[in-house]
C-alpha positions as CSV (number, residue, x, y, z in Angstrom):
1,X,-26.1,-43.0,-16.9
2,X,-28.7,-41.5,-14.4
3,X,-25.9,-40.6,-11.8
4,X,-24.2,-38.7,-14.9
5,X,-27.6,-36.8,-16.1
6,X,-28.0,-36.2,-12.0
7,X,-24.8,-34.6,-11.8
8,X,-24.8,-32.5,-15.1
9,X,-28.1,-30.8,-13.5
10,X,-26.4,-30.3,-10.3
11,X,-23.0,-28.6,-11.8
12,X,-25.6,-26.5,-14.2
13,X,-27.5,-25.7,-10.9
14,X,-24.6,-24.6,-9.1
15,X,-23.3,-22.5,-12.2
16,X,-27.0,-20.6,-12.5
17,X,-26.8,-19.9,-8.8
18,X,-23.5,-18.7,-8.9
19,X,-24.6,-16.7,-11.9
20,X,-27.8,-15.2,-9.8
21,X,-25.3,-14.4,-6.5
22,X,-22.8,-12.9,-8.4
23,X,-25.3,-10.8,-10.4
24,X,-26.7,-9.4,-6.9
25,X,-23.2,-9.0,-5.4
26,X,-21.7,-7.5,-8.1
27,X,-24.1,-4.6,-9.9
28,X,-23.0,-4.0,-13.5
29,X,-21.7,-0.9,-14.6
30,X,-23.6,2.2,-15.7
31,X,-24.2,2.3,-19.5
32,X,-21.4,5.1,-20.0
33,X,-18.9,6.2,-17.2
34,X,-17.2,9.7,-18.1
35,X,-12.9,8.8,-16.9
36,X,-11.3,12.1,-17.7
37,X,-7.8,10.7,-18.1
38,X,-6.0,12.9,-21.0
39,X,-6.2,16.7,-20.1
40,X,-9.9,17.7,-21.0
41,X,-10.6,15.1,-22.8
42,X,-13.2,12.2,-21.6
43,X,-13.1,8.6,-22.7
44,X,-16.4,6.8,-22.6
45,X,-16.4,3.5,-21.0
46,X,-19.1,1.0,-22.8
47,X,-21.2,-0.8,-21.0
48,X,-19.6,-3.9,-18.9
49,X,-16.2,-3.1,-20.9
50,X,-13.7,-1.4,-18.5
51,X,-11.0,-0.2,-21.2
52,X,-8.1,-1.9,-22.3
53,X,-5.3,0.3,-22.3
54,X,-2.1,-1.4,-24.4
55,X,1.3,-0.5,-24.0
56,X,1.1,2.6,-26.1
57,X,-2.1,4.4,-24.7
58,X,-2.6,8.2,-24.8
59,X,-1.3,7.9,-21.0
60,X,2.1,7.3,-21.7
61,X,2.9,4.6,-19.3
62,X,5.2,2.1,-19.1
63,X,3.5,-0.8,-19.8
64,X,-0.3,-2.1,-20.1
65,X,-3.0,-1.0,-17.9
66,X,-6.5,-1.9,-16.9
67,X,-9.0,-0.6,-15.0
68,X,-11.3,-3.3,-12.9
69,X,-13.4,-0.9,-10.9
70,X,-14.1,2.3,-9.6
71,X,-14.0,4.4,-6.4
72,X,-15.3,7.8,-4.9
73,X,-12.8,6.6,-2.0
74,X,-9.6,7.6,-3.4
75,X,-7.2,6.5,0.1
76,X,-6.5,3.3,-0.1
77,X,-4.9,3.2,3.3
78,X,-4.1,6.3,5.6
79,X,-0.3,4.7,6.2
80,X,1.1,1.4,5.2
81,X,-0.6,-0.1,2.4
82,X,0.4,-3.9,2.8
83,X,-0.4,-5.6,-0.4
84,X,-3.8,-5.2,-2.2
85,X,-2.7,-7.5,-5.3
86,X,-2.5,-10.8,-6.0
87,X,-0.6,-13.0,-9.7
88,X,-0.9,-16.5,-9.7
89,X,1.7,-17.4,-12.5
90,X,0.1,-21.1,-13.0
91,X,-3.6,-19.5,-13.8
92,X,-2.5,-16.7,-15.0
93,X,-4.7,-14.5,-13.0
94,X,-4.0,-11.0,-11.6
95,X,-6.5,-10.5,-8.3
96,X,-7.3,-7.1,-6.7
97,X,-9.2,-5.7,-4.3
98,X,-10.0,-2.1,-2.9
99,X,-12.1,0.5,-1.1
100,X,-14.9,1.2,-3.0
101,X,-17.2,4.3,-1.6
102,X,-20.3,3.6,-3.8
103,X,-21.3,7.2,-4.3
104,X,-20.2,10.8,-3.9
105,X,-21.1,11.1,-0.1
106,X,-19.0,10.2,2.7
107,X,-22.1,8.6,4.5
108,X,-23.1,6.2,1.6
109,X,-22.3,2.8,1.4
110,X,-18.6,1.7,1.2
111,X,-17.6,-1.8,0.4
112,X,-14.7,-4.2,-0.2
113,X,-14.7,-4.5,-4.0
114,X,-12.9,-7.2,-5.5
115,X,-12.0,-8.2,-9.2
116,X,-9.7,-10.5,-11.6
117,X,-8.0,-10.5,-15.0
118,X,-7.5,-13.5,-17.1
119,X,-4.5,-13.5,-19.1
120,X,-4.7,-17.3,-20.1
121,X,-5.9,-16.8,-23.1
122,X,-3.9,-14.5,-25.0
123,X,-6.1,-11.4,-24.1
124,X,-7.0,-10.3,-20.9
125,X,-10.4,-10.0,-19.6
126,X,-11.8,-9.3,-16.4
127,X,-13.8,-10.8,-14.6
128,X,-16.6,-8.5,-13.4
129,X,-16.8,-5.1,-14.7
130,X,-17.2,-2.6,-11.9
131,X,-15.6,-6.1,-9.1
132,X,-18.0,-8.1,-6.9
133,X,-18.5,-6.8,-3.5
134,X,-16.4,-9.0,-0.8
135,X,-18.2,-7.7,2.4
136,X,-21.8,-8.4,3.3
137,X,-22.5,-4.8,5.5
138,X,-22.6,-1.0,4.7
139,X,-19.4,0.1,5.7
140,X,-16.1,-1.8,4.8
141,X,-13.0,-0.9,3.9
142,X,-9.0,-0.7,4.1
143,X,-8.4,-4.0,2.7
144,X,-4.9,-6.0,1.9
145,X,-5.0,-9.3,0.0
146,X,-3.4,-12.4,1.3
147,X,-3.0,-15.1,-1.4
148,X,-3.2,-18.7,-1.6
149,X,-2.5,-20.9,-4.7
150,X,-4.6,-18.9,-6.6
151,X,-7.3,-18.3,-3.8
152,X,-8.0,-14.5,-2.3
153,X,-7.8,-14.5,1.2
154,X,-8.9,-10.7,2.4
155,X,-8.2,-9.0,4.8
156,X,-10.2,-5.8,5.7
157,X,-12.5,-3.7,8.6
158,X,-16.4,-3.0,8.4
159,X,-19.4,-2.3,10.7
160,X,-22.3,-3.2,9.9
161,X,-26.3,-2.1,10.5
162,X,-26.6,-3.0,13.7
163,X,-23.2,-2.9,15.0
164,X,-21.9,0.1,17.2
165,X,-17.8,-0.5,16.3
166,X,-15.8,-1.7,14.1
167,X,-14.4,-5.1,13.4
168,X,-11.5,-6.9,11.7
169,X,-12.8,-9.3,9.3
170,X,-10.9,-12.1,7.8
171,X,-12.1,-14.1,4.6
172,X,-11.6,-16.7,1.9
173,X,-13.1,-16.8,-1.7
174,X,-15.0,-20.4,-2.4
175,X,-13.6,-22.1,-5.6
176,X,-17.2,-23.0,-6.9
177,X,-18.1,-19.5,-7.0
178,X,-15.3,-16.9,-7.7
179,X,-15.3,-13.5,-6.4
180,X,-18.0,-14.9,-3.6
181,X,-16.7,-15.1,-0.3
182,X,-16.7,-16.8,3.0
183,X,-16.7,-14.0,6.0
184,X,-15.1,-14.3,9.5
185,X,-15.9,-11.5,11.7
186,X,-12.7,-11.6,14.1
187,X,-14.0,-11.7,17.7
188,X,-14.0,-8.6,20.0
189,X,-10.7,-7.6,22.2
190,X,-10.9,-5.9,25.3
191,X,-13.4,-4.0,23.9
192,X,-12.1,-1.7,22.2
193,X,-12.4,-1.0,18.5
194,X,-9.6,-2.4,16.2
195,X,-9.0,-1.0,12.2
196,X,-6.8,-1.1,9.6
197,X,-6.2,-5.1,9.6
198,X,-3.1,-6.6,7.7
199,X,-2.8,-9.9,6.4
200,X,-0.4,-12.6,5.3
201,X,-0.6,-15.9,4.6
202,X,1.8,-18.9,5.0
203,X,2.1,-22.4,5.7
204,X,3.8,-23.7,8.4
205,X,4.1,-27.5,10.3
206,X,1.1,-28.7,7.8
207,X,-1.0,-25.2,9.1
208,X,-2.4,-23.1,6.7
209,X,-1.9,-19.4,8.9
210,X,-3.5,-16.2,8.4
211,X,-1.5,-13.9,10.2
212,X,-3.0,-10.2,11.0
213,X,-2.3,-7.5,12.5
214,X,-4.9,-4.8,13.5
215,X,-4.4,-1.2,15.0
216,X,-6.9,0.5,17.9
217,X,-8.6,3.1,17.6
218,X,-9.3,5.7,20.8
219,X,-11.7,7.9,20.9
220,X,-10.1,9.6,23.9
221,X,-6.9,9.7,23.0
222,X,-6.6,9.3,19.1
223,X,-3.0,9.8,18.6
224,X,-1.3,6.8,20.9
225,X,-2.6,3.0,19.4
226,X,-2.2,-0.4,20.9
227,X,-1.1,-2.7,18.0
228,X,-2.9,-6.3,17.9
229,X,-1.8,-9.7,16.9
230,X,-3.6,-12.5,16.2
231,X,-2.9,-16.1,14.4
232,X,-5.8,-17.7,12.3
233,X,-6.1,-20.7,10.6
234,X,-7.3,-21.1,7.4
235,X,-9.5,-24.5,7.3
236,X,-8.9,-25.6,3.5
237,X,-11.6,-28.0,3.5
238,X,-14.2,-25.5,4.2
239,X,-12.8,-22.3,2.2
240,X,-13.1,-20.4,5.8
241,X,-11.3,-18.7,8.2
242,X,-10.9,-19.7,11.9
243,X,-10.2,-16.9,14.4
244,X,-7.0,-17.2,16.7
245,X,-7.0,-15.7,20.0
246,X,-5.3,-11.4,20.1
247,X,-2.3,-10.7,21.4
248,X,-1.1,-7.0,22.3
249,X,2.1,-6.4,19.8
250,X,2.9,-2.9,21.9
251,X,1.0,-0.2,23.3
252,X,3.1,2.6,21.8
253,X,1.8,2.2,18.5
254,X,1.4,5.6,16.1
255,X,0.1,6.6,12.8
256,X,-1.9,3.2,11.5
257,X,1.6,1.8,10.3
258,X,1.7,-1.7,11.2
259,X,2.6,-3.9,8.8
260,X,3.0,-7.8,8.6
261,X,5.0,-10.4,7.0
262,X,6.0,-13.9,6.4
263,X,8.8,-16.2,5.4
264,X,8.5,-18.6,2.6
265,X,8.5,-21.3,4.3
266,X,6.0,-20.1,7.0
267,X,9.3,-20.6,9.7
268,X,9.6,-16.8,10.7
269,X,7.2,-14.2,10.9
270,X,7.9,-10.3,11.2
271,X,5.8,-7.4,12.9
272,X,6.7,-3.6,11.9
273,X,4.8,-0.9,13.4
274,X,6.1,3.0,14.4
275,X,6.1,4.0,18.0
276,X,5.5,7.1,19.8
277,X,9.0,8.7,21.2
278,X,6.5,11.5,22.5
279,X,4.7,8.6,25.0
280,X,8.2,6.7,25.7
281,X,10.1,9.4,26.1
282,X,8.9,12.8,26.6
283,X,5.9,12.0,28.2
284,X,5.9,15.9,30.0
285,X,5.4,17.2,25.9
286,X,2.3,17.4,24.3
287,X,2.2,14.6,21.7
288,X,2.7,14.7,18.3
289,X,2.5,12.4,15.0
290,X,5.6,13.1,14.3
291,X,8.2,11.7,16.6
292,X,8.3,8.4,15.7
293,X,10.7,5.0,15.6
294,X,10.0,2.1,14.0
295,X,9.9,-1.4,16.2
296,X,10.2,-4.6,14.5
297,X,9.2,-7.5,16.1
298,X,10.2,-11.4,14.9
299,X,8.9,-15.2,15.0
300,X,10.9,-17.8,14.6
301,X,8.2,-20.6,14.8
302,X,5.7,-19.5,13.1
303,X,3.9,-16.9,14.8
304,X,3.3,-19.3,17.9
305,X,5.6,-17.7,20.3
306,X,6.9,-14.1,20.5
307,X,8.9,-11.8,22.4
308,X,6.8,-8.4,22.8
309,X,8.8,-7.1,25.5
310,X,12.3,-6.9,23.0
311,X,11.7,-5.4,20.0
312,X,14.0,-4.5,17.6
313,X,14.6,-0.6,17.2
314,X,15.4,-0.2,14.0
315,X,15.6,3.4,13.6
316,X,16.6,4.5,17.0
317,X,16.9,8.2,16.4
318,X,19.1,10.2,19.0
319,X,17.9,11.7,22.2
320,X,18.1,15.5,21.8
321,X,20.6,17.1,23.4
322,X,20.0,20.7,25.4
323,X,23.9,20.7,26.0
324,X,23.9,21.9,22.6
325,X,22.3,25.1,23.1
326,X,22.1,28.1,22.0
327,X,22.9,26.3,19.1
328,X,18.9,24.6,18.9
329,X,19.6,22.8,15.7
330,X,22.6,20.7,16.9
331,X,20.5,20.4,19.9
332,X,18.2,18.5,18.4
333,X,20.4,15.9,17.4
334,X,19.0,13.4,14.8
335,X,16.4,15.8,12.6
336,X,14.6,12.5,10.9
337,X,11.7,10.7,12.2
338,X,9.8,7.6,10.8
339,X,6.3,9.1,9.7
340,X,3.6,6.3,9.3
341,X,4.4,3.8,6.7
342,X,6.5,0.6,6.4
343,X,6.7,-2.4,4.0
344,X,7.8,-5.8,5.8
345,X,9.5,-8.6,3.0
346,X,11.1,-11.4,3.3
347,X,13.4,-12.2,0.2
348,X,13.7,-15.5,-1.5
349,X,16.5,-16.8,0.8
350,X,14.6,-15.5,3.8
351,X,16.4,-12.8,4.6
352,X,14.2,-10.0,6.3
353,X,13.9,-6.4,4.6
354,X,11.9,-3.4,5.9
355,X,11.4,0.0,3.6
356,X,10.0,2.6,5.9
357,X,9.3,6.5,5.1
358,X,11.1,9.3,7.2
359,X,10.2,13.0,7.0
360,X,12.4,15.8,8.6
361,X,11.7,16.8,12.2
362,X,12.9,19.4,14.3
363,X,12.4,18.6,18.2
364,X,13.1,22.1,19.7
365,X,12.0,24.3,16.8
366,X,8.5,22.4,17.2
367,X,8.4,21.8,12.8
368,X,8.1,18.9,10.7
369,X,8.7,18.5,7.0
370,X,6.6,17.1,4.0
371,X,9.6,16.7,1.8
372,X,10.6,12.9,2.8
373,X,12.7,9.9,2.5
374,X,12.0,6.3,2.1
375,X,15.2,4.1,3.6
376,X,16.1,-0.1,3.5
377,X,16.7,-1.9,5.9
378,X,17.9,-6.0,6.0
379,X,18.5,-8.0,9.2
380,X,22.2,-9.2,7.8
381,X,23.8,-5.8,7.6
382,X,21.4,-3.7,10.0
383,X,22.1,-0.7,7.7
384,X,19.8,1.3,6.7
385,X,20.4,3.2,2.5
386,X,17.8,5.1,0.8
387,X,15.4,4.4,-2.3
388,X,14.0,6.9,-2.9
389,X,15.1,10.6,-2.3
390,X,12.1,13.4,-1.8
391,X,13.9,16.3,-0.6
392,X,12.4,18.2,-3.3
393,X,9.2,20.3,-3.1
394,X,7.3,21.7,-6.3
395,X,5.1,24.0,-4.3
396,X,2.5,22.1,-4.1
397,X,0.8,19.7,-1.0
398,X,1.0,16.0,-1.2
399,X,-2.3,15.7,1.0
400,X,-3.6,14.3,4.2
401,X,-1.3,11.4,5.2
402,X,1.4,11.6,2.6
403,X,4.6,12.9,1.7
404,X,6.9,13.9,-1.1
405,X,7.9,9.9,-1.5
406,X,6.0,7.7,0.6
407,X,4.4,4.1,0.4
408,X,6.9,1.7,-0.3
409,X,6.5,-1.6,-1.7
410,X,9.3,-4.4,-2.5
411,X,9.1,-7.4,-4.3
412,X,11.9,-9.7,-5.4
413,X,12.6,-11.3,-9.0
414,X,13.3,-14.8,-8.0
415,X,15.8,-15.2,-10.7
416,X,17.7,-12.2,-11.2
417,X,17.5,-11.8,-7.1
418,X,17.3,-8.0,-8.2
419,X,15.0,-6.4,-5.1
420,X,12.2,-4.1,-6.5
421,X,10.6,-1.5,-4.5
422,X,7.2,0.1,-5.8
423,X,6.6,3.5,-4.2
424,X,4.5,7.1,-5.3
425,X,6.4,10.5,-5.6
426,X,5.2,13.7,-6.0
427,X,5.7,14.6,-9.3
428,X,9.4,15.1,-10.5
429,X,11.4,17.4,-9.2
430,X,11.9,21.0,-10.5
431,X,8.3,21.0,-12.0
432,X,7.0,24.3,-11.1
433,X,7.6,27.8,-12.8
434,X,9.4,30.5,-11.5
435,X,7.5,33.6,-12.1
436,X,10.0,36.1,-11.0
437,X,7.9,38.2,-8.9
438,X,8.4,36.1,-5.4
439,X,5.7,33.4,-7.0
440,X,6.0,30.8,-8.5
441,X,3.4,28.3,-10.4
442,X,3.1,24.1,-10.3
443,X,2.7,22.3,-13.1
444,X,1.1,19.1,-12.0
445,X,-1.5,20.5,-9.5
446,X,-4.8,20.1,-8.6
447,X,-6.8,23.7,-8.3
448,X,-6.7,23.0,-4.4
449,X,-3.0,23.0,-4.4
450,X,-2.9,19.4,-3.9
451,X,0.0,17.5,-6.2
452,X,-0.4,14.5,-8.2
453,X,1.4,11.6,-7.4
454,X,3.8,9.1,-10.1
455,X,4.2,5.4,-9.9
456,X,8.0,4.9,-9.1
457,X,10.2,2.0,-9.2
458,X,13.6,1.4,-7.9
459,X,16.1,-1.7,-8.1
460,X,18.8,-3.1,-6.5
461,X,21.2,-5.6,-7.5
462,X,22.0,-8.7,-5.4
463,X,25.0,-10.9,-5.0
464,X,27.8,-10.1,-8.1
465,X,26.9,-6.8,-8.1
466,X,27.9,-5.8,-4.8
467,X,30.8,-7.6,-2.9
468,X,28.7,-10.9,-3.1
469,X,26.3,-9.6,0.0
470,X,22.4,-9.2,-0.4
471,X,20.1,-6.7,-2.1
472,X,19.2,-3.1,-0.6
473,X,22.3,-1.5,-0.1
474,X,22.5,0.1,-3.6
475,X,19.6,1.5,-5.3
476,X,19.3,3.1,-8.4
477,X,17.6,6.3,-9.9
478,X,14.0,5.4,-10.1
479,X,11.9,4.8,-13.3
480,X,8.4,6.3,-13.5
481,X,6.2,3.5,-14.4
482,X,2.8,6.2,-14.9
483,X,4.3,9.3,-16.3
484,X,1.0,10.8,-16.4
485,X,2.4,14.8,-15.0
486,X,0.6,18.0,-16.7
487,X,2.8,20.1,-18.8
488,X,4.6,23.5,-17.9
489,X,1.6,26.1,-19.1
490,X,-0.6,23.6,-19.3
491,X,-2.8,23.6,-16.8
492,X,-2.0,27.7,-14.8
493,X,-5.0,27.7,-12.4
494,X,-4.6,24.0,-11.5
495,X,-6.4,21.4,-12.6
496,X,-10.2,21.1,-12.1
497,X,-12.2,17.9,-10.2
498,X,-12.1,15.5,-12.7
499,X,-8.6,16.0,-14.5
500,X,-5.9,15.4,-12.1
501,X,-4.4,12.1,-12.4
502,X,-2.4,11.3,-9.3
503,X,-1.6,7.1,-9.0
504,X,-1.4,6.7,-5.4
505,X,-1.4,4.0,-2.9
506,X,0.6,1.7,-5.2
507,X,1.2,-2.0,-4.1
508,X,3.4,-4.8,-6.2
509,X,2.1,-8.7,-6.0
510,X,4.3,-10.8,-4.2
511,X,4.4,-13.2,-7.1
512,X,7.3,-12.1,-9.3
513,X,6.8,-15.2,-11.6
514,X,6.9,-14.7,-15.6
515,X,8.1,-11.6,-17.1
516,X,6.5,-8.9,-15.3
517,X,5.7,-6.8,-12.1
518,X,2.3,-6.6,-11.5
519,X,1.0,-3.4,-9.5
520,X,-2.6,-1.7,-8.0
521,X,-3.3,1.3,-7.7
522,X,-6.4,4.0,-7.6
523,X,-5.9,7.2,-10.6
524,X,-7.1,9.9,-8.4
525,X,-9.0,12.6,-10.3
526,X,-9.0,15.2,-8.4
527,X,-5.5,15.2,-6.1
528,X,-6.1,15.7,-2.1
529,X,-8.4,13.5,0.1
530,X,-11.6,14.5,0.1
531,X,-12.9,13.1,3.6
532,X,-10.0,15.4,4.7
533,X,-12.0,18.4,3.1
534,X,-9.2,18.1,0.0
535,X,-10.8,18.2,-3.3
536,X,-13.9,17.3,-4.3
537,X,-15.7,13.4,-4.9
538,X,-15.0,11.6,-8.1
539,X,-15.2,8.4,-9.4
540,X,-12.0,7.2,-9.5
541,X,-10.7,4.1,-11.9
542,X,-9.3,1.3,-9.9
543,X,-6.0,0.3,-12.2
544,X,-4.3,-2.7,-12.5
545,X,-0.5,-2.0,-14.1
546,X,2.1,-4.4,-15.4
547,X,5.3,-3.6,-16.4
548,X,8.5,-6.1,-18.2
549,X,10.9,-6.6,-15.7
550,X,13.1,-6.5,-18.8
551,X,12.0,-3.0,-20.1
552,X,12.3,-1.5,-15.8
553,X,16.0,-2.3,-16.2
554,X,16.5,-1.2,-20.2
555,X,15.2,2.3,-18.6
556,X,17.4,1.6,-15.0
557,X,21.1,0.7,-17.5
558,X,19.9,3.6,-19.6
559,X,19.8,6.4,-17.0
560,X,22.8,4.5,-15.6
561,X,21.9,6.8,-11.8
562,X,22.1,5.2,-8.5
563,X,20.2,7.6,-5.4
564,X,22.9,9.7,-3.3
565,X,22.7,7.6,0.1
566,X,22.0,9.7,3.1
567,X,22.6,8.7,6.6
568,X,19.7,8.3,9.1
569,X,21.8,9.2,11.7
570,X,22.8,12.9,11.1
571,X,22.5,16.3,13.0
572,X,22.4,20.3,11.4
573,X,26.3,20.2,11.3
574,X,26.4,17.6,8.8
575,X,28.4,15.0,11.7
576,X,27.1,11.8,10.7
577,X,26.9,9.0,13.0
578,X,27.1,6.3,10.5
């Protein structure tokens, strides 16, 4: 009886402490938050109540919504976003975690915010209003969120007071405390100063692997990056993270891209990252972000042994060709080039897919393109077909890292075997208004010029659907998920700080479990990147978004579309190689 009394105190002990931490960690939000979602109108968020927005909110989205934080840090990720959320089907729990700049000034605190939504019991409710803070320093950031039976694992950068650089940081979230975690600072390499980490988690020969990758950072030469590998163990027992030793993945790395994957099994790992053609191959040139491939690199055991020397190319654009002139546009050869994102999955039958953006790029003429293409690729076929076609342009700017379709995201129903891919688009094409007098005006534009960006989704089939082979190599007419785009008329100067509403940076959960996808993303307010000097600060909702698998396809059989398939291969003339 003693023993029982003696451990009743203790649990009540542990639960006031974690009640005490969490209050510290995670400050409450302010009484009344003004979120300027519907034109000029402002919805006031009650105090510790982030709003509940049901199926048919004033939005107009497809599906429910909730927001679990806030951010005056509205880029999630300057190229590939990895995955920032988690669902664990057997809790019933949607996890998240993002960038949160606490204030409207680039030099105030930024942390690693984190939050989760119950949906056990009926209705959902989240766990701390405004999320608890991950990180324990000033300046964190640029998280993705490996997941573990239910357990966050993130991944993310951050300096601290005292510290000079940056630093990868891996970390695991204790059981007895949710939304408290265990830190791991990952140890210095070659000293030089490593960003933009990527995590994923899997379980291989009875180890439980964190694998990351992490990108470099030169002060003296900021446009070529040396890409960084390194395999962690995650020590169950303890709820913490011990460090591997680095590895250099390539040299030739461009554009923060590198993104990281594993099998189900843990068997096979996968490395993606865009290279530099400018370094390889035309090292006489001045460089450029442009002029890219994309490498792929692959583990058969586990991340334990690699080959860094033979990657796979999976784009490998043409060599241009000065046999061709006068004729500078057939000269050039190939006029696509990867920009700087990429999503690595591996499908339930472990078969290998990579979605990667491409933007148009003329090598003689010197000129680049914002209007874009995202293209599949899977290890069986080696093709590569597109998902998503933005060769469109509504006259307005998508922004500092971005193009018209960028960001992809895939995720796989493990039943249907349909393969989803997640991705933000400019707006819809033909949204702008012809004035007649050599102008025209945007619809869906900040008054900066900058565009807001839709939620998209595309699907395609697997197996019966198309001569019995594997998903990616059909995909049809995407489904806009957000639908949140100002009217013609409605908004003729642009939309003021405060009333854009631009979803961007979306990311899918790799849980497709249950009847729904369930996505992250940040509502911009005010369209552009304001560190880049685009736009102004706001404090911008942090939105969790499910959709019904079953309502994606209703819309996908309704439009009955599939996207026009482009090759990558192709020069001015219209000769394609493929």
């Amino acid at each position: 009886m003693k023993r029982c009394v003696l451990f009743v105190l203790f649990v009540c002990m542990i639960l006031l402490a974690s009640m005490l931490y969490a209050e510290v960690l995670s400050p409450v939000a302010p009484a009344s938050i003004s979120y300027p979602c519907i034109g000029d109108a402002e919805v006031d968020v009650p105090d510790n109540i982030p709003p509940f927005l049901p199926a048919d909110n004033e939005l107009d989205m497809m599906g429910d919504t909730i927001i679990v934080g806030y951010t005056y840090w509205e880029s999630q990720h300057n190229g590939t976003i990895g995955h920032m959320i988690g669902w664990d089907n057997d809790s019933e729990t949607a996890s998240m975690i993002w960038t949160c700049l606490e204030s409207g000034a680039e030099a105030s605190t930024r942390h690693v915010r984190f939050n989760r939504i119950d949906f056990s019991g009926g209705t959902p409710s989240v766990e701390v209003a405004s999320g608890s803070i991950v990180d324990a320093n000033e300046r964190a950031g640029y998280a993705t969120l490996p997941f573990h039976d239910g357990i966050a694992l993130p991944v993310y950068h951050y300096r601290g007071g005292n510290q000079e650089t940056y630093h990868p940081v891996c970390a695991a979230e204790w059981t007895v405390f949710p939304g408290v975690f265990n830190e791991t600072i990952m140890p210095q390499y070659e000293d030089l100063i490593w960003w933009w980490p990527h995590g994923a988690y899997a379980e291989y020969n009875d180890e439980h692997i964190l694998h990351m990758v992490a990108t470099e950072w030169r002060e003296d030469n900021a446009g070529l990056q040396q890409v960084i590998y390194v395999r962690n163990q995650f020590d169950t027992e303890n709820e913490r993270i011990i460090a591997g030793d680095w590895e250099t993945v390539t040299e030739y790395g461009m554009n923060i891209s590198a993104d990281i994957g594993a099998s189900n099994d843990g068997a096979r790992v996968a490395i993606a990252a865009t290279v530099s053609r400018d370094y390889l191959y035309h090292p006489e040139d001045d460089p450029t972000q442009y002029n890219n491939d994309l490498w792929l690199w692959i583990s058969e055991d586990g991340g334990e042994t690699w080959d860094w020397e033979n990657p796979i190319d999976i784009t490998d654009f043409a060599m241009p060709n000065p046999d061709m002139f006068p004729d500078s546009l057939a000269a050039d050869t190939d006029t696509l080039r990867a920009y700087t994102d990429c999503d690595i999955y591996f499908d339930y039958d472990d078969v290998l897919h990579v979605a990667f953006t491409v933007s148009g790029f003329f090598y003689y003429e010197g000129t680049i393109t914002y209007t874009s293409m995202i293209y599949h690729w899977d290890e069986k076929s080696g093709y590569c077909t597109v998902i998503a076609d933005g060769r469109f342009w509504n006259y307005t700017m998508p922004g500092a890292w971005h193009r018209v379709a960028n960001r992809p995201s895939m995720v796989q129903d493990q039943d249907s075997r349909i393969l989803y891919c997640v991705y933000e688009q400019l707006g819809m094409p033909g949204e702008f208004t012809d004035n007649g007098d050599n102008t025209v005006t945007p619809w869906d534009v900040s008054d900066d010029g900058f565009g807001c960006f839709e939620v998209m989704i595309s699907a395609s089939p697997g197996y019966e659907y198309y001569y019995n082979t594997i998903p990616g190599k059909m995909w049809t007419a995407p489904v806009n998920i957000t639908d949140s785009r100002a009217a013609e008329g409605e908004y003729p100067n642009g939309m003021q700080a405060g009333h854009c509403q631009s979803e961007r940076e979306p990311s899918v959960a790799l849980n497709t479990e249950g009847d729904y996808l369930h996505i992250f993303y940040i509502m911009d307010t005010d369209a552009g990147f304001v560190i880049q000097e685009e736009g102004e600060f706001t404090n911008n909702p942090a939105v969790y978004h499910r959709v019904s698998k079953e309502s994606i396809m209703d819309q996908i059989y309704a439009n009955g579309e599939w996207v026009e398939n482009y090759p990558l291969h192709t020069d001015s003339t219209g000769f394609y190689l493929d």
